[in-house]
Structures are given as C-alpha cells and as structure tokens.
C-alpha positions in Angstrom: 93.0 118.2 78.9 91.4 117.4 81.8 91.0 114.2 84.2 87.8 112.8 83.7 86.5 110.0 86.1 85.2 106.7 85.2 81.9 105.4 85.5 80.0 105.4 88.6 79.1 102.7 91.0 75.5 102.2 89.5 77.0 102.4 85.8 80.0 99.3 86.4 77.5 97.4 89.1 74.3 97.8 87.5 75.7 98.8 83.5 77.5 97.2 80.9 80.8 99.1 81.7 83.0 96.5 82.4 80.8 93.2 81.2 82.3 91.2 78.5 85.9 92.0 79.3 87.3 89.3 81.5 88.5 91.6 84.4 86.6 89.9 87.3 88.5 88.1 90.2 86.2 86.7 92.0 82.3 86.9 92.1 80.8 88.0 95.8 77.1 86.0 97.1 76.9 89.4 99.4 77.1 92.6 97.6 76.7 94.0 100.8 80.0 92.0 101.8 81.3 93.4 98.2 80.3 97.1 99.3 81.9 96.6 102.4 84.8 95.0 100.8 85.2 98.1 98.4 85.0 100.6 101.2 87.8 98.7 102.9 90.0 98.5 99.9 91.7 94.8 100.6 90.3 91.5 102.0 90.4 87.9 101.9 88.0 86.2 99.5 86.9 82.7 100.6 87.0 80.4 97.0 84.4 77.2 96.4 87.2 75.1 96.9 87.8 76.5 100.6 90.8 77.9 99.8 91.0 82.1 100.7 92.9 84.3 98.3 93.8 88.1 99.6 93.0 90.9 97.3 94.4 94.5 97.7 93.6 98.1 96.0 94.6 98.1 92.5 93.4 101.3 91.8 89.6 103.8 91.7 87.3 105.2 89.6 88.0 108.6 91.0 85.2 109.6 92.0 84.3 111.2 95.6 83.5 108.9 98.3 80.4 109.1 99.7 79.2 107.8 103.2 76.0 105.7 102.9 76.1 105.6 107.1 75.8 109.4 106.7 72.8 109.1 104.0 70.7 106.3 106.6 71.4 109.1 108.8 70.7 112.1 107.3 67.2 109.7 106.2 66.5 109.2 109.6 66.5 105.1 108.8 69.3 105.1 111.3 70.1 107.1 114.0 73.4 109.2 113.8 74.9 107.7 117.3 74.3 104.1 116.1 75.3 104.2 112.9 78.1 101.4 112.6 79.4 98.6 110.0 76.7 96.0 111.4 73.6 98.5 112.2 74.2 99.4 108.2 74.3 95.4 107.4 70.9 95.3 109.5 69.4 97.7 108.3 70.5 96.6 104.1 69.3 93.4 105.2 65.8 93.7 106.3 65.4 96.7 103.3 66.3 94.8 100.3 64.8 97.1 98.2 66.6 99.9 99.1 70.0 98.0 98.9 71.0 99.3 95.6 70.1 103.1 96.2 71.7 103.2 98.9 75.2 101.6 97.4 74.8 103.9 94.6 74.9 106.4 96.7 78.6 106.3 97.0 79.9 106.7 93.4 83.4 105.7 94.2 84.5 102.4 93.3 87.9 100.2 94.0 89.3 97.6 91.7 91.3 94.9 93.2 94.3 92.8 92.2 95.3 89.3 93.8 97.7 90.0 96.0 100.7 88.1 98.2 100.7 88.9 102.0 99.3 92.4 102.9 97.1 93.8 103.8 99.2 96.8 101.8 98.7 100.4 103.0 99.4 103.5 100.5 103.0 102.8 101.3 103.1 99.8 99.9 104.0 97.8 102.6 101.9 95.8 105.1 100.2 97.8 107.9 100.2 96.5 111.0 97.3 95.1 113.5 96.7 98.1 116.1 99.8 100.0 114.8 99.0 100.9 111.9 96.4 104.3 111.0 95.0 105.4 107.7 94.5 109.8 107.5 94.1 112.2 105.1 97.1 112.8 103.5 96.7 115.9 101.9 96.5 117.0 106.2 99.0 114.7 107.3 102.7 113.4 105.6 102.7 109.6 105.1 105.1 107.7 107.7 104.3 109.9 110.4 104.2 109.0 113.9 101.3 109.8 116.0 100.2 109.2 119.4 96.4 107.8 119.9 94.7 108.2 123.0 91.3 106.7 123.2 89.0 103.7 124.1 88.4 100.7 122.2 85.3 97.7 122.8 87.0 94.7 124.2 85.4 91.8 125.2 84.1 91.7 129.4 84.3 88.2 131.3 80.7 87.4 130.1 81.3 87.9 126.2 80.5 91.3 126.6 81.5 94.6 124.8 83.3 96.9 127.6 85.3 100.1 126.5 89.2 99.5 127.1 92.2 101.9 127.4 94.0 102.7 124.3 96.8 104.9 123.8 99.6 104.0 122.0 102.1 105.5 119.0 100.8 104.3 115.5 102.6 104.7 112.1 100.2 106.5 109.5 100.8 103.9 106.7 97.7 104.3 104.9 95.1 106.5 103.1 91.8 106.1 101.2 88.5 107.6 99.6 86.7 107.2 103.0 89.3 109.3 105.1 
C-alpha cells in the first residue's frame, strides 16, 4: 500500500529492466548527451536521415534527483565555482572510466514520448525562451508571476562571454527533479 519506485539509473541503463520490450525512441551515440538530455527532460533528437524529431517528459522513475556537479565537487574532481554543463562534459570526457559511476550517481530517470511543438513545461503548454522559469512547486504555485533580477553571459564584440543586465517578469511554467 505504498508507492514504490522503479528501477534505478544503473538497473534500466546498465540492467535488463527495460531490454526486450520495444519502448525505445531513439538510441543516443553520447550517453553523456543522453544524461544531459534526461536532466533537461525535453530535446530535439537529430535522426540518420537528418531529419530532428522533439521529444518531451513522459513521465520518471520516481526516484530523488541527484546532482553529479555536486558529487565532482564534493570529490574535489571539479571545483565548486566552476562546476557548469561543459566543465562536467570535460571532465566525463577525459575520465571515461568514471562516466558510468558518476551517471549512476543520480538514480532518477525520465522517459520521453515524441512530441509536436514544445518544449512543454508542467503546465502543459510551451514555455517560452527567456520568459519562461522552472521552481519548486511544492514552494511556489504554478502560473505565478515573478520578477528576475540578475546577469546573464552575452556575447562581447570579440566573441566573448561578458555578463549582461537581466531583469525581467517570467511566468513559472515549469518544474522538475533537478529543481
């Protein structure tokens, strides 16, 4: 009578959870780009043929996510300040070995559909490019309006990245296992 979780990262990556059933979309040459991909929750998948298809949440495996920026971290493999979406890609890259550790660090997992248009926030409609937010909503009601003051990297005159102005009001139409 209680809500049990499915299986881990390791067990439907590495097991035979899910083999033999049919229920891939798409196979990924990158499983860091499918990591990436799952901590995201929606993307575009480039196909042989060229052609992209866009895939959204479908549902999880409810289990807790787990930051493998904080783990490099909390290792030492990667300083706190610098940890970011391409140090972690660097660093997966020239550590091969480690690769799958570290993913199975983070027992969460997403499952995708095929999806039209989107990307789709928890609402269910499409969020919007630099007006859109993703929080916590057990903290804050979904659909509310917030007001975001900070600095974003822009690109400088020579290709550079130089910290820009940003304050603006932004619709919290989205959630997930990393907020």
């Amino acid at each position: 009578r209680t809500v049990v979780p499915y299986s881990t990262r390791r067990e439907i990556d590495g097991g035979s959870t899910l083999a033999g059933k049919g229920l891939e979309l798409a196979w990924l040459a990158d499983p860091a780009e499918r990591f990436f991909l799952n901590v995201q929750g929606s993307g575009v998948v480039r196909l042989p043929d060229g052609s992209e298809r866009r895939i959204g949440y479908a549902g999880s495996n409810g289990h807790p996510y787990r930051s493998i920026g904080r783990l490099l971290a909390d290792e030492g493999k990667i300083p706190l300040q610098d940890v970011t979406m391409q140090a972690i890609r660097d660093y997966l890259a020239r550590n091969l070995d480690e690769r799958d550790p570290i993913f199975h660090h983070n027992e969460s997992y997403v499952f995708f559909r095929w999806t039209e248009g989107g990307p789709f926030g928890s609402l269910g409609v499409p969020v919007t490019t630099r007006r859109s937010i993703a929080t916590d909503n057990q903290v804050y009601p979904r659909g509310n309006l917030a007001f975001v003051q900070t600095t974003v990297p822009m690109l400088g005159a020579g290709g550079e990245a130089v910290p820009a102005s940003f304050n603006r009001f932004l619709l919290d139409q989205d959630t997930g296992g990393a907020i």
